[in-house]
DRENDO-1510 file (C-alpha; in Angstrom, 1 decimal, always signed):
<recs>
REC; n; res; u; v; w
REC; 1; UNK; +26.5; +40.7; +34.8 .
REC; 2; UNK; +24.1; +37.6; +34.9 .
REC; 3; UNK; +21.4; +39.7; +34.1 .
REC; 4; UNK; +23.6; +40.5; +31.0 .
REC; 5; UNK; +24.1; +37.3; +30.5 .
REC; 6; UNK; +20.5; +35.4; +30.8 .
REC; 7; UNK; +19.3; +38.4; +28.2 .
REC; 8; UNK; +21.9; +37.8; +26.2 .
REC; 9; UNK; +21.1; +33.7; +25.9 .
REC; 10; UNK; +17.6; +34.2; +25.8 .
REC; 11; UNK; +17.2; +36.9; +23.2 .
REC; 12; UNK; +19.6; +34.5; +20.5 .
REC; 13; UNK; +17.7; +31.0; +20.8 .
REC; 14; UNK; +19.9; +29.0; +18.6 .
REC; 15; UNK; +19.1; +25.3; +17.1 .
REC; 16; UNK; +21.0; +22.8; +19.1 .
REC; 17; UNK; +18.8; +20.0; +19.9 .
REC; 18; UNK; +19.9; +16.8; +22.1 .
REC; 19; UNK; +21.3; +14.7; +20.0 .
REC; 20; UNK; +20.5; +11.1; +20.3 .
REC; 21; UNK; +18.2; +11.3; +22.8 .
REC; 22; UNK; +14.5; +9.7; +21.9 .
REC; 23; UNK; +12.0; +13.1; +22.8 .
REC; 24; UNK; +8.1; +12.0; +23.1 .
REC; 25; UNK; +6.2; +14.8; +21.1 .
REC; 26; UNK; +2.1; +14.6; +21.6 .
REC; 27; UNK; +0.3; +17.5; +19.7 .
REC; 28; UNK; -3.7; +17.8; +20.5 .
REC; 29; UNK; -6.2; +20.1; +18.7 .
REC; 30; UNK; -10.0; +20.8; +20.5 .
REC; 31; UNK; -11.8; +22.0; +17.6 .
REC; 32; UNK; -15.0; +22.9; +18.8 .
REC; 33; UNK; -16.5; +19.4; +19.4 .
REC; 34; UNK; -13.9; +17.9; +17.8 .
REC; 35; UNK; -10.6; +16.4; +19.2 .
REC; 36; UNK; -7.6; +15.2; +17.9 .
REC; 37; UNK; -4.4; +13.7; +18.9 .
REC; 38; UNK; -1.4; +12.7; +17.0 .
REC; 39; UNK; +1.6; +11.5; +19.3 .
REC; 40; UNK; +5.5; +10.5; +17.9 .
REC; 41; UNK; +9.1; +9.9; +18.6 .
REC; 42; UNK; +11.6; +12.4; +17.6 .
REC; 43; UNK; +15.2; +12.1; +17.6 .
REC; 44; UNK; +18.0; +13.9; +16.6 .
REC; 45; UNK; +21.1; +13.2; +15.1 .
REC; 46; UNK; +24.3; +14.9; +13.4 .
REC; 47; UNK; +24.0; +14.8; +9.7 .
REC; 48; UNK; +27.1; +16.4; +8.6 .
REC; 49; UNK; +27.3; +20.4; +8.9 .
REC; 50; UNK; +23.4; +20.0; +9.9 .
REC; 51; UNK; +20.9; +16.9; +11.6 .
REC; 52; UNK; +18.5; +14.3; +10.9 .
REC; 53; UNK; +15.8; +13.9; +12.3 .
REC; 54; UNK; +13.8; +10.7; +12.9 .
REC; 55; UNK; +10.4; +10.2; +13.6 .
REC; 56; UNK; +8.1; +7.5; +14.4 .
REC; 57; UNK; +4.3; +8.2; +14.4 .
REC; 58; UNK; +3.0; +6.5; +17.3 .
REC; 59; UNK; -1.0; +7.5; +17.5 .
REC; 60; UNK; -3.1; +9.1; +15.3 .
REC; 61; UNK; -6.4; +9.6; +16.7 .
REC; 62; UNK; -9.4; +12.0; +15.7 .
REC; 63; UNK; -12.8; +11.7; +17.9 .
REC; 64; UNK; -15.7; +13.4; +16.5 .
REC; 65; UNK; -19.6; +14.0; +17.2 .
REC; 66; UNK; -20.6; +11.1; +14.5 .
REC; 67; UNK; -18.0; +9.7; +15.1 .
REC; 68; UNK; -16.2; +9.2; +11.8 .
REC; 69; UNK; -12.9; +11.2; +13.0 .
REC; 70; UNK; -11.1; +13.0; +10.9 .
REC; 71; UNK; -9.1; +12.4; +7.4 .
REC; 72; UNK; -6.4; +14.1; +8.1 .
REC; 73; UNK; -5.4; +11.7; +11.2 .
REC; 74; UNK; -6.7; +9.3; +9.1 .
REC; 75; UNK; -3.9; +10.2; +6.8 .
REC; 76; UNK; -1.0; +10.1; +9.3 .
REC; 77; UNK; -2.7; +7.1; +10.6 .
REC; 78; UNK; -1.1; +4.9; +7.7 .
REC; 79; UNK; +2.2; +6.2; +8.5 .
REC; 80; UNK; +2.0; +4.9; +12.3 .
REC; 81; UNK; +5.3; +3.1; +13.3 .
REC; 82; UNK; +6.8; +3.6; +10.4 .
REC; 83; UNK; +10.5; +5.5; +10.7 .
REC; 84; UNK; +10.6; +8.8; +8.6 .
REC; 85; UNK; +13.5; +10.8; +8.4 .
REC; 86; UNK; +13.8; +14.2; +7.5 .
REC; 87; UNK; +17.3; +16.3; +6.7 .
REC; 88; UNK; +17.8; +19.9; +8.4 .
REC; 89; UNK; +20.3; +22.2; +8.2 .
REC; 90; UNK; +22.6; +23.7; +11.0 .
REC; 91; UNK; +19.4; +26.1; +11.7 .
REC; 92; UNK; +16.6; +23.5; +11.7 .
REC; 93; UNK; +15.3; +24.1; +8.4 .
REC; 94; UNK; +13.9; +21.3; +6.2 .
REC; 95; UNK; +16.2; +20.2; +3.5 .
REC; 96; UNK; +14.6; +16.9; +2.5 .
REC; 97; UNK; +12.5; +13.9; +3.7 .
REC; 98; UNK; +13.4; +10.1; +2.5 .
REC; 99; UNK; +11.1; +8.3; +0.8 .
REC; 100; UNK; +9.0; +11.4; +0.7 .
REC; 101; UNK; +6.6; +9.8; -2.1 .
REC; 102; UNK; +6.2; +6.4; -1.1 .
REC; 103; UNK; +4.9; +8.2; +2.2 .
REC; 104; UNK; +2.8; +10.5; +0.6 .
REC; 105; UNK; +1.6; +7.8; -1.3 .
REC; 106; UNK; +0.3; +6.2; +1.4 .
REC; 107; UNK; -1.2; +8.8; +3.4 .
REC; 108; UNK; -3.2; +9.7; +0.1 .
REC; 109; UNK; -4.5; +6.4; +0.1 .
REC; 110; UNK; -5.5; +6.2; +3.6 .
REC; 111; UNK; -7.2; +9.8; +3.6 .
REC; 112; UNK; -9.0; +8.5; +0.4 .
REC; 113; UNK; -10.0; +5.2; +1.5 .
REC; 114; UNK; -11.6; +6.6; +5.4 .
REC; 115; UNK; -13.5; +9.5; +3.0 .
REC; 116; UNK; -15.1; +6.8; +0.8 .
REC; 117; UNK; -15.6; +4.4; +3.7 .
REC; 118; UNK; -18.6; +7.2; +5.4 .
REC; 119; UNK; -20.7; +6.4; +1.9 .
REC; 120; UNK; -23.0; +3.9; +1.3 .
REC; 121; UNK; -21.9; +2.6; -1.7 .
REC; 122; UNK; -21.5; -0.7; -3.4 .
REC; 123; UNK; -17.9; -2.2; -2.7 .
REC; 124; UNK; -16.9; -1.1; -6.8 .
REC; 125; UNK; -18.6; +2.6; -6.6 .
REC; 126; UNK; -16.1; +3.0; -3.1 .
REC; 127; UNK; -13.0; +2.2; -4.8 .
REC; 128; UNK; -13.9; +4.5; -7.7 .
REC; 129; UNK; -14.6; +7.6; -5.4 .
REC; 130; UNK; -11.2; +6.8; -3.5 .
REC; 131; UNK; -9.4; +7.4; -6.7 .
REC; 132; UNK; -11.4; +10.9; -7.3 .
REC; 133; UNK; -10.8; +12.0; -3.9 .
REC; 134; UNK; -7.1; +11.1; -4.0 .
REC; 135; UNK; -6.8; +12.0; -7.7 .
REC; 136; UNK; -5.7; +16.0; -6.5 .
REC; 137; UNK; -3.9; +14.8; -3.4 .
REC; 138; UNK; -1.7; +12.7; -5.3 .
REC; 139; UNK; -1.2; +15.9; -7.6 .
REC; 140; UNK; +0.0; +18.4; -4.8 .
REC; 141; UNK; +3.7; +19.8; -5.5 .
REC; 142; UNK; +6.5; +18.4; -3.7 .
REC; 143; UNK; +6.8; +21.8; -1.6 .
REC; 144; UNK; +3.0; +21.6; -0.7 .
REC; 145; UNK; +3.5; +17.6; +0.3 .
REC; 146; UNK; +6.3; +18.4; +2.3 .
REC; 147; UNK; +5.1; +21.2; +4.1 .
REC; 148; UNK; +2.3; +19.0; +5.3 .
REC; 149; UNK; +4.6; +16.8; +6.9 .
REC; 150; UNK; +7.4; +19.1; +7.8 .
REC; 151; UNK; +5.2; +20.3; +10.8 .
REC; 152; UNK; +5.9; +16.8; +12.3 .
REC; 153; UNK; +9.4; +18.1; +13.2 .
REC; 154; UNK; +9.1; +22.0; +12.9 .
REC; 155; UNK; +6.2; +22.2; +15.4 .
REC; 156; UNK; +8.9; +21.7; +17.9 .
REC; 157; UNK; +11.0; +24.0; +16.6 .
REC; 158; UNK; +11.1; +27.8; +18.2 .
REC; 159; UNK; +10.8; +30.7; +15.9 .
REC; 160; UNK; +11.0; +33.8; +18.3 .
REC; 161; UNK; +13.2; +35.6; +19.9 .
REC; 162; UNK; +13.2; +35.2; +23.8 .
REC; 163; UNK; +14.6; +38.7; +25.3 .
REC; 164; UNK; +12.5; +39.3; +28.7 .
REC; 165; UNK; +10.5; +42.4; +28.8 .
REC; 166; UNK; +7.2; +43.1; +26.5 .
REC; 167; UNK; +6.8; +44.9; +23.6 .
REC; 168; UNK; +4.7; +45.1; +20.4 .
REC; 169; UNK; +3.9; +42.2; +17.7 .
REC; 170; UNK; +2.5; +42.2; +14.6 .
REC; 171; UNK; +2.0; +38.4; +13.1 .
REC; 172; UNK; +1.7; +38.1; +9.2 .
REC; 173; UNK; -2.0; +37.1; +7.3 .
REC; 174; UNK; -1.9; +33.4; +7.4 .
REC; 175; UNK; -4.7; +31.1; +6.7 .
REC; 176; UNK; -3.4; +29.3; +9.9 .
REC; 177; UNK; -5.0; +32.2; +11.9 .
REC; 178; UNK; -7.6; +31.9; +9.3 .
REC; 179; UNK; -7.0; +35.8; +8.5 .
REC; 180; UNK; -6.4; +37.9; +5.4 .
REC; 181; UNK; -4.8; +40.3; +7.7 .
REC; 182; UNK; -1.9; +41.1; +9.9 .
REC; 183; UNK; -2.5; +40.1; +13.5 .
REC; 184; UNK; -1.3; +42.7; +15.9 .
REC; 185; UNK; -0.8; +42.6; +19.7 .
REC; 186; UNK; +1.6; +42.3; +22.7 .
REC; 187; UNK; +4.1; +40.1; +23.6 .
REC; 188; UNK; +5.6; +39.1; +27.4 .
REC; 189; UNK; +8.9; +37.3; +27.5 .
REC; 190; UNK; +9.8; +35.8; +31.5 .
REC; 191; UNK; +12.6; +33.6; +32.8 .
REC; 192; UNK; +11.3; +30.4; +34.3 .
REC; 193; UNK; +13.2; +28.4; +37.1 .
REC; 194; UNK; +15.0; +25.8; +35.4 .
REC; 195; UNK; +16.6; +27.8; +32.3 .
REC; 196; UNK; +13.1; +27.7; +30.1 .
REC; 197; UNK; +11.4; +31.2; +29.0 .
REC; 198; UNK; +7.9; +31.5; +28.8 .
REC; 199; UNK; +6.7; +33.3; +25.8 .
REC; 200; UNK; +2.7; +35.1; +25.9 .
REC; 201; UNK; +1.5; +36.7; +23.2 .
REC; 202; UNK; -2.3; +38.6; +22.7 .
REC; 203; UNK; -2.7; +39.7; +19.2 .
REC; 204; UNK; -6.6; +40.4; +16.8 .
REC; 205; UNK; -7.5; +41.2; +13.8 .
REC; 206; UNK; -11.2; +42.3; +13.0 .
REC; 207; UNK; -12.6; +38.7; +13.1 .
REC; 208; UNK; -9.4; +36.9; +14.9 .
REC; 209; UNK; -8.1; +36.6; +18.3 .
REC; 210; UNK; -5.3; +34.6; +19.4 .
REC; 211; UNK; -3.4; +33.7; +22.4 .
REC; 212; UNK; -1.0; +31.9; +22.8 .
REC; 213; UNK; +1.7; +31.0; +25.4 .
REC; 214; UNK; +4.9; +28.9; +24.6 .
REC; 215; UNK; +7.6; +27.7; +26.7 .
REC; 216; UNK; +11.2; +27.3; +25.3 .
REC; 217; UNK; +14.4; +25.9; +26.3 .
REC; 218; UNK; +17.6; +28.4; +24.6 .
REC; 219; UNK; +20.3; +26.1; +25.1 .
REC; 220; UNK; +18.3; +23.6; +22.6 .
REC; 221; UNK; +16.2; +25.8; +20.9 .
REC; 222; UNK; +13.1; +23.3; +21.0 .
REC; 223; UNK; +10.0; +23.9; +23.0 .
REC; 224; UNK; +8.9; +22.4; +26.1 .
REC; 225; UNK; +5.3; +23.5; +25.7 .
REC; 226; UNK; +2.9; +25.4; +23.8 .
REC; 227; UNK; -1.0; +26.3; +24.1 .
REC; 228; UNK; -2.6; +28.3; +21.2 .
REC; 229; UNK; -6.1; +29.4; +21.3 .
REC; 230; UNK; -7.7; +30.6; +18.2 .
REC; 231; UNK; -11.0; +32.5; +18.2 .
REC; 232; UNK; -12.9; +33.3; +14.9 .
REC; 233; UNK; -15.5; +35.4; +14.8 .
REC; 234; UNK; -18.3; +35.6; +11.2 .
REC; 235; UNK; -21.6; +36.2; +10.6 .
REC; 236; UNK; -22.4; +36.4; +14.5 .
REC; 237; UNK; -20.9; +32.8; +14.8 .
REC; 238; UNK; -17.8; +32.3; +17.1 .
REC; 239; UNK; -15.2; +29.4; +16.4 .
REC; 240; UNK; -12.8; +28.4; +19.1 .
REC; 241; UNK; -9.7; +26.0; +18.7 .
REC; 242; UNK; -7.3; +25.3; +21.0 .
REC; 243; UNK; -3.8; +23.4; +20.1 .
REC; 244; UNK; -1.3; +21.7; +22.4 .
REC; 245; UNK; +2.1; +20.5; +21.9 .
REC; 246; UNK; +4.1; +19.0; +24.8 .
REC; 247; UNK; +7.6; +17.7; +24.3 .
REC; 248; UNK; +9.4; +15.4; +27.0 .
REC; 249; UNK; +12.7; +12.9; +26.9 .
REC; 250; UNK; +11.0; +9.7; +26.2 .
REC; 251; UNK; +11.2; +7.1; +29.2 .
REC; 252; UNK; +10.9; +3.7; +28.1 .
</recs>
C-alpha cells in the first residue's frame, strides 16, 4: 500500500508551490570558457483560480576570456532589483508579465549599450550602433519577448512525470539541444529520502548528447536541483555546456 501510494504521488507532480514563502533561485551556465550566473528571488502568491509570481533579479554576472561578459546578462543586468511579476494559471503556465514592455525596453537598451561599449568608436558613432543593434530587439513579438523572460520563473518549474522505474525517452528537435532532430535515450526515476525524486536521463542524436539529472519535490511541483550537460559534436570540434539551477527557501 505505500508503495502504491509513493508511485502514485510521484508519477502525477502537480503545481502547488509554497505560497508566500521568498525561494532563492541561482541558475549557472559553463560554456566552454565561459561562465555565467544569474541569481533572483522568487515568490509565490494566490492570484485568483491561479498565482503570481514575483521576482527580483539579484545578480547578473557573465565572466569571459576577454573579459567583456556576455549581452545577454548584460541584458538582465538592467532589470537587477527591480520587482517583476508574472501571472500563471492553476498549472504554472505563463498568462502575462506586468509592465512587460517597459522591461523589455530596458533590457534592449542595456544589451545594446554593453555591445557598442567593446568598439572603439567616437562617443556619437556608439550611440548610433546601439540603436542598430537594438533596432530588431526592440522588434521581437510579444510571444518571443516573453518567452525570453518567462524562463526566469518556468526554469523552476517540473515538466516530467516522476513514476520510479526506467524506461524509454524520446525529447523533441529543439535548438536548446542545438538539434534538428529528436533526442532519444533512457530515463531513471528514484525516490530520495526526504520526499524529492531524482530524475536521470541519457539521450543523443547524431551530433548531440545530453545528460541531465533533476531533482523534484511532488508535493510542490518545483525543482530542488537540476545539472544539464550538453555535448555538441561538428566538423571534428566538440562543444560542452553545462547548466545548473538550484532552488532553496531564502534565509535572510
Amino acid at each position: 500500500m505505500l508503495l502504491a501510494a509513493i508511485v502514485l504521488q510521484a508519477s502525477a507532480v502537480s503545481f502547488a508551490p509554497p505560497l508566500d514563502t521568498p525561494l532563492r533561485v541561482v541558475s549557472e551556465r559553463e560554456d566552454g570558457p565561459r561562465a555565467f550566473r544569474l541569481e533572483r528571488e522568487l515568490r509565490f502568491v494566490r492570484d485568483g483560480t491561479g498565482y503570481r509570481a514575483e521576482v527580483t533579479l539579484r545578480a547578473a554576472t557573465g565572466e569571459t576570456p576577454d573579459g567583456s561578459g556576455a549581452l545577454y546578462e548584460a541584458g538582465y543586468a538592467a532589470l537587477v532589483g527591480t520587482p517583476i511579476t508574472f501571472h500563471l494559471d492553476g498549472a504554472g503556465t505563463l498568462l502575462a508579465i506586468d509592465d512587460m514592455p517597459a522591461l523589455w525596453e530596458r533590457y534592449c537598451a542595456r544589451v545594446a549599450d554593453v555591445a557598442a561599449a567593446r568598439h572603439a568608436l567616437a562617443p556619437a558613432d556608439r550611440v548610433k550602433l546601439a540603436a542598430r543593434i537594438a533596432t530588431p530587439l526592440r522588434a521581437l513579438p510579444p510571444e518571443r519577448q516573453r518567452v525570453m523572460f518567462a524562463s526566469l520563473v518556468s526554469a523552476v518549474i517540473a515538466d516530467q512525470g516522476m513514476a520510479p522505474g526506467t524506461g524509454p525517452v524520446r525529447l523533441p528537435a529543439s535548438s536548446a539541444y542545438g538539434s534538428a532532430a529528436p533526442l532519444d535515450g533512457m530515463r531513471t526515476v528514484t525516490p530520495l529520502p526526504g520526499g524529492l525524486f531524482r530524475s536521470s536521463t541519457s539521450a543523443a542524436a547524431d551530433a548531440v548528447t545530453l545528460e541531465e539529472v533533476t531533482e523534484i519535490d511532488p508535493r510542490t511541483g518545483l525543482i530542488a536541483r537540476s545539472t544539464k550537460t550538453l555535448q555538441l559534436r561538428s566538423a571534428g570540434l566538440e562543444k560542452r555546456t553545462v547548466t545548473r539551477i538550484t532552488v532553496e527557501p531564502l534565509i535572510r
